[in-house]
C-alpha positions as CSV (number, residue, x, y, z in Angstrom):
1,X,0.0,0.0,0.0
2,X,1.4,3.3,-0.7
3,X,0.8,6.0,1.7
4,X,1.1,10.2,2.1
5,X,3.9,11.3,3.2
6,X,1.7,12.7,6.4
7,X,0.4,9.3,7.0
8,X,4.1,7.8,6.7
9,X,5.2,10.4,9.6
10,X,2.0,9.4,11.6
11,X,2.9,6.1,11.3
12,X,7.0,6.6,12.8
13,X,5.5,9.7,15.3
14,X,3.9,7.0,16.6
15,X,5.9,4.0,17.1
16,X,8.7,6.5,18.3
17,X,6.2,7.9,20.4
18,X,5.5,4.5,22.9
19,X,8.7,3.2,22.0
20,X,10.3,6.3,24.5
21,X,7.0,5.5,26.8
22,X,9.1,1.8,27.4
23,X,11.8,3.2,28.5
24,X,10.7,6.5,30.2
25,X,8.3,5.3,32.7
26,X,7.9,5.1,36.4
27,X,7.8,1.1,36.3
28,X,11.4,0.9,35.0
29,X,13.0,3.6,37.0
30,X,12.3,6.2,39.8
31,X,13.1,9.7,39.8
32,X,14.1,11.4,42.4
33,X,13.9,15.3,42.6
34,X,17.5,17.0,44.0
35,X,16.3,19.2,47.4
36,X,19.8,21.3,46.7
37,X,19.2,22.0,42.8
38,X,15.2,22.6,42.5
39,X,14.1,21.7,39.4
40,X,16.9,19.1,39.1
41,X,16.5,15.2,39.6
42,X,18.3,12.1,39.9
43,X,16.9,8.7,37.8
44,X,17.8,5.5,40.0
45,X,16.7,1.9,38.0
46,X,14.4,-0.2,40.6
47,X,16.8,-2.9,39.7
48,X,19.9,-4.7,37.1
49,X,17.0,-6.0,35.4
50,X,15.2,-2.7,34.7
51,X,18.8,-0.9,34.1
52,X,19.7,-3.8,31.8
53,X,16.4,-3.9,29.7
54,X,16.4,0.0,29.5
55,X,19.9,0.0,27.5
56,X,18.5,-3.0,25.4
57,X,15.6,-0.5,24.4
58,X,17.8,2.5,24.0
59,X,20.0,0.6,21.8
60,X,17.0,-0.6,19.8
61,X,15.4,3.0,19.4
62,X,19.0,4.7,18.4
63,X,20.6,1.8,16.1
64,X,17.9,-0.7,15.2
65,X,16.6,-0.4,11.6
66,X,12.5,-0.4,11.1
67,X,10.4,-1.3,7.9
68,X,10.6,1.0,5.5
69,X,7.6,-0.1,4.1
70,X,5.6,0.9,7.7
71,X,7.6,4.4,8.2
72,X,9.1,5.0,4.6
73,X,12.0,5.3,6.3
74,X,15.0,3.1,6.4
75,X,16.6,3.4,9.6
76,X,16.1,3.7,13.7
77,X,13.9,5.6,15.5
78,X,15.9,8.3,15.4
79,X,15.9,8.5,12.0
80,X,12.3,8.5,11.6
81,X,11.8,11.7,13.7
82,X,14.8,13.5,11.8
83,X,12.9,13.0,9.1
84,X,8.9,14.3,10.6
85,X,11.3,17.7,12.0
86,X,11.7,17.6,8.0
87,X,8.6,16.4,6.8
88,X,6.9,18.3,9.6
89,X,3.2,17.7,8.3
90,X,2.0,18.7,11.9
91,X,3.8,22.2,12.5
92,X,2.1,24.8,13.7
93,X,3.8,28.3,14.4
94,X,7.1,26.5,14.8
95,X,5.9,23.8,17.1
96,X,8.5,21.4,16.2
97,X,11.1,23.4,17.2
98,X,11.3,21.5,20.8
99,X,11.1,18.1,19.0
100,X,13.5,19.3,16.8
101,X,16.3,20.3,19.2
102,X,15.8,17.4,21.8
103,X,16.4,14.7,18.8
104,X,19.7,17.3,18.2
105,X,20.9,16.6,22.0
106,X,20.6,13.0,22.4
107,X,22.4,12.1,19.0
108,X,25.6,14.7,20.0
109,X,25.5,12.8,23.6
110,X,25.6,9.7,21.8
111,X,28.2,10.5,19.3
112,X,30.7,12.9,22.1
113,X,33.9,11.0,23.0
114,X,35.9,11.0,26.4
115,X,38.8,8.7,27.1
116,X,38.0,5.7,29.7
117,X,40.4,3.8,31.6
118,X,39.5,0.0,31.8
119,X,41.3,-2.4,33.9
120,X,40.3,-6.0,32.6
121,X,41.3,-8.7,34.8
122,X,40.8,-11.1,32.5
123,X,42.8,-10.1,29.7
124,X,45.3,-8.5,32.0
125,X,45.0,-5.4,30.7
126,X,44.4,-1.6,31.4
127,X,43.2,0.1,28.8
128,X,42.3,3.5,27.6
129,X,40.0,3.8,24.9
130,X,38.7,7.1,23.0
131,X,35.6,5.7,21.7
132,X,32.2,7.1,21.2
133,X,29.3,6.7,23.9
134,X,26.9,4.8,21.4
135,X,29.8,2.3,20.8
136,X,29.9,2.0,24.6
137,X,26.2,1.6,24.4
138,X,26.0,-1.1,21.7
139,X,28.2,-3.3,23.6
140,X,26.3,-2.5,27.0
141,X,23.0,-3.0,25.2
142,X,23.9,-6.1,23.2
143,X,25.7,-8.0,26.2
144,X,22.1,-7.6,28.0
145,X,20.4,-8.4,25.5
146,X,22.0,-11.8,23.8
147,X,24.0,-15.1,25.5
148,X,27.6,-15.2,24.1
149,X,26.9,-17.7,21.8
150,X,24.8,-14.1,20.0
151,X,27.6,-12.2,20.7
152,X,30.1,-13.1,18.3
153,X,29.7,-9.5,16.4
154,X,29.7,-7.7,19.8
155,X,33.4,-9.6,20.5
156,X,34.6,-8.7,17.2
157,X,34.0,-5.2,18.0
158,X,35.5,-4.8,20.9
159,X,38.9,-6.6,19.6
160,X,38.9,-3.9,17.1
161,X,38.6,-1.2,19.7
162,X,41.4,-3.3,21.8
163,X,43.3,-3.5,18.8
164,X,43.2,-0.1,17.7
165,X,44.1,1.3,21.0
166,X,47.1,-0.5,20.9
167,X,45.8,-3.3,23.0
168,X,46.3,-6.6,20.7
169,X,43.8,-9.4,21.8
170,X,42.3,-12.4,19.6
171,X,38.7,-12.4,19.5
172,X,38.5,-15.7,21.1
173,X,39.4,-14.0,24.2
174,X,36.8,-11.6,23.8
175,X,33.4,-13.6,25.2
176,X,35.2,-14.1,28.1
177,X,36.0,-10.7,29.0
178,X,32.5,-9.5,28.4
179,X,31.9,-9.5,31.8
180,X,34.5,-7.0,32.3
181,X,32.9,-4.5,30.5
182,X,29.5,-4.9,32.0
183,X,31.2,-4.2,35.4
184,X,32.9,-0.9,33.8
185,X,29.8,0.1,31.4
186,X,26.5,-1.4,32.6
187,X,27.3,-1.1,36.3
188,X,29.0,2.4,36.2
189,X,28.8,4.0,33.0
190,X,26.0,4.0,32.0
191,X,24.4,4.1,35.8
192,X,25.9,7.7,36.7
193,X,24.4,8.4,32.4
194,X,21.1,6.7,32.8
195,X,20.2,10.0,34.5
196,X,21.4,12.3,31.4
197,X,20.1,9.8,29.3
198,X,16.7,9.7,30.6
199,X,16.6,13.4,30.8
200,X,17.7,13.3,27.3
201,X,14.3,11.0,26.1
202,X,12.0,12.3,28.1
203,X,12.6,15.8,26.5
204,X,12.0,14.1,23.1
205,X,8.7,12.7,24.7
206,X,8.3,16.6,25.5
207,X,9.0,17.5,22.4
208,X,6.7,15.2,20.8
209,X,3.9,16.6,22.9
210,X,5.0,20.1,21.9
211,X,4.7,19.5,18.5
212,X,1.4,17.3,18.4
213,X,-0.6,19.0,20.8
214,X,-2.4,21.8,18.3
215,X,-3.2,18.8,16.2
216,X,-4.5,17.3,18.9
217,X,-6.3,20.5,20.1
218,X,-8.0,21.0,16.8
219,X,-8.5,16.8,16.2
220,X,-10.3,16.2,19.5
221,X,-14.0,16.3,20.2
222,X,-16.1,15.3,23.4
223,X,-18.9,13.4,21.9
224,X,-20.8,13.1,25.8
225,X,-19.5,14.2,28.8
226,X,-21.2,11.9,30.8
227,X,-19.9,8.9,28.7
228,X,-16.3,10.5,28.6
229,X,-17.0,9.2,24.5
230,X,-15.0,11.4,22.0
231,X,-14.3,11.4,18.1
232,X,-10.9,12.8,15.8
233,X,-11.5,14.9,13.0
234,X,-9.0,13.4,10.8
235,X,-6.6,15.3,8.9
236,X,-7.3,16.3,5.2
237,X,-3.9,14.3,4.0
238,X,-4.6,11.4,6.0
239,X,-7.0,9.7,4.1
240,X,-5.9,5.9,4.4
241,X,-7.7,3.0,6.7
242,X,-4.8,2.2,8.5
243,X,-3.0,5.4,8.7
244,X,-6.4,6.5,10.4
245,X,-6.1,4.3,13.1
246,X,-2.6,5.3,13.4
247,X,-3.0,8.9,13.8
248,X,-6.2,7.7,16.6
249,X,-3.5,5.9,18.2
250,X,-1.2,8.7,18.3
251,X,-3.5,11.1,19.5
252,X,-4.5,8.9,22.1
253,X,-1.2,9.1,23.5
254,X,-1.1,12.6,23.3
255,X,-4.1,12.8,25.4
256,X,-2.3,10.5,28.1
257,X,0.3,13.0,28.6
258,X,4.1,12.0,29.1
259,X,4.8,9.1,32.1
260,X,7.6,11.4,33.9
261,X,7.5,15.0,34.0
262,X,9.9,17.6,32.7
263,X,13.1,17.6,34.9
264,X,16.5,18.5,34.4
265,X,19.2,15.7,35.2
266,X,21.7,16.2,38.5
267,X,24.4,18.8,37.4
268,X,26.7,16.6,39.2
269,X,25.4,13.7,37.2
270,X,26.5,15.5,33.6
271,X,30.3,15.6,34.6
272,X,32.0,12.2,34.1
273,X,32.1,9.0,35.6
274,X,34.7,7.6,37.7
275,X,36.0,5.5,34.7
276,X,36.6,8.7,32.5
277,X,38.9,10.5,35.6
278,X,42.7,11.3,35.2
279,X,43.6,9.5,38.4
């Protein structure tokens, strides 16, 4: 079926959308306002689990490739809402702006470098490596989310980081190791980050609220107050069955609101971890 390009971008808005709903939401993580810094918070995981499977999902919405024939667009979530602060078929008065410029700030976090230091027992080595944080996160995110048989492109990676930096190891070694770096990345890394990265998503939830809300404003009609029953008016250039039930579906989570509220991540939470300190 070939659809608008306004019914494509409903399509991704939404899927984006709930997929930043999994990982931004009070059943995976608690958040915790600062009494020094009002306005500021701290985001703690309930547990490994819900720290593990957040990085699993973050990996997915930044890296994984979607349908092309769903969104129209070839790539990750990220991707897709580049492309709606292009397409932009729901801008009003500059209402994407927010969306626009969250999307901005979590793909320069992901792609900013800082030297680590990693001591790996089992490979008896220390090593610094210059890397970016999304390589950091593919190997966090991957290691929670596959046994090591799965891993075998994971390993390879991180011999060609080892490698590079000067560090030669075989990638036979590598599966082994693995559970050095989750010590170093899951349980520190990306801990004293899961804060800024949080932060970061939940503005892009913002953001997405910002920029759907005088669609949603003009859409919305209360059919009966006393049943709470309502209707859409659709959108002249979404004309399609399915793309219908997609934009109901994305107005419906507009009218939910966002799980967490605006907040601004820990200052002292946005320095660097204790791996990336000159000791």
């Amino acid at each position: 079926m070939t659809y608008s390009s306004a019914e494509r971008e409903t399509i991704g808005l939404c899927i984006c959308l709930e997929a930043i709903g999994d990982m931004a939401n009070h059943a995976l993580l608690t958040l915790c306002d600062v009494s020094e810094y009002p306005g500021e918070a701290e985001v703690r995981f309930h547990t490994h689990i819900h720290r593990d499977l957040f990085l699993i999902r973050l990996l997915d919405f930044v890296k994984e490739k979607g349908d092309k024939s769903l969104t129209g667009i070839p790539g990750s979530c990220i991707s897709v809402l580049k492309a709606a602060c292009e397409t932009k078929h729901f801008d009003v008065n500059g209402c994407v702006t927010e969306l626009q410029k969250a999307v901005e700030a979590l793909e320069a976090w992901l792609q900013h470098k800082k030297e680590i230091s990693l001591w790996l027992p089992t490979l008896d080595t220390e090593a610094k490596l210059l890397v970016s944080r999304f390589e950091f996160l593919s190997i966090s995110g991957n290691h929670s989310k596959h046994n090591l048989a799965r891993l075998t492109g994971v390993s390879r990676d991180v011999a060609k980081i080892l490698n590079d930096h000067g560090h030669p190891v075989s990638q036979e070694q590598i599966p082994l190791a693995l559970d050095d770096f989750r010590e170093h990345l899951s349980e520190n890394y990306f801990i004293y980050y899961g804060t800024w990265l949080s932060e970061l998503l939940n503005n892009i939830r913002w953001g997405l609220q910002s920029y759907l809300w005088p669609t949603f404003v003009r859409s919305y009609t209360l059919v009966s107050s006393d049943t709470g029953q309502y209707r859409y008016e659709y959108p002249e250039n979404i004309q399609a069955d399915v793309p219908k039930q997609w934009f109901w579906r994305l107005m419906n989570n507009v009218r939910a609101q966002p799980y967490i509220k605006q907040f601004k991540g820990a200052r002292y939470l946005k320095t660097e971890s204790s791996i990336e300190m000159d000791w």
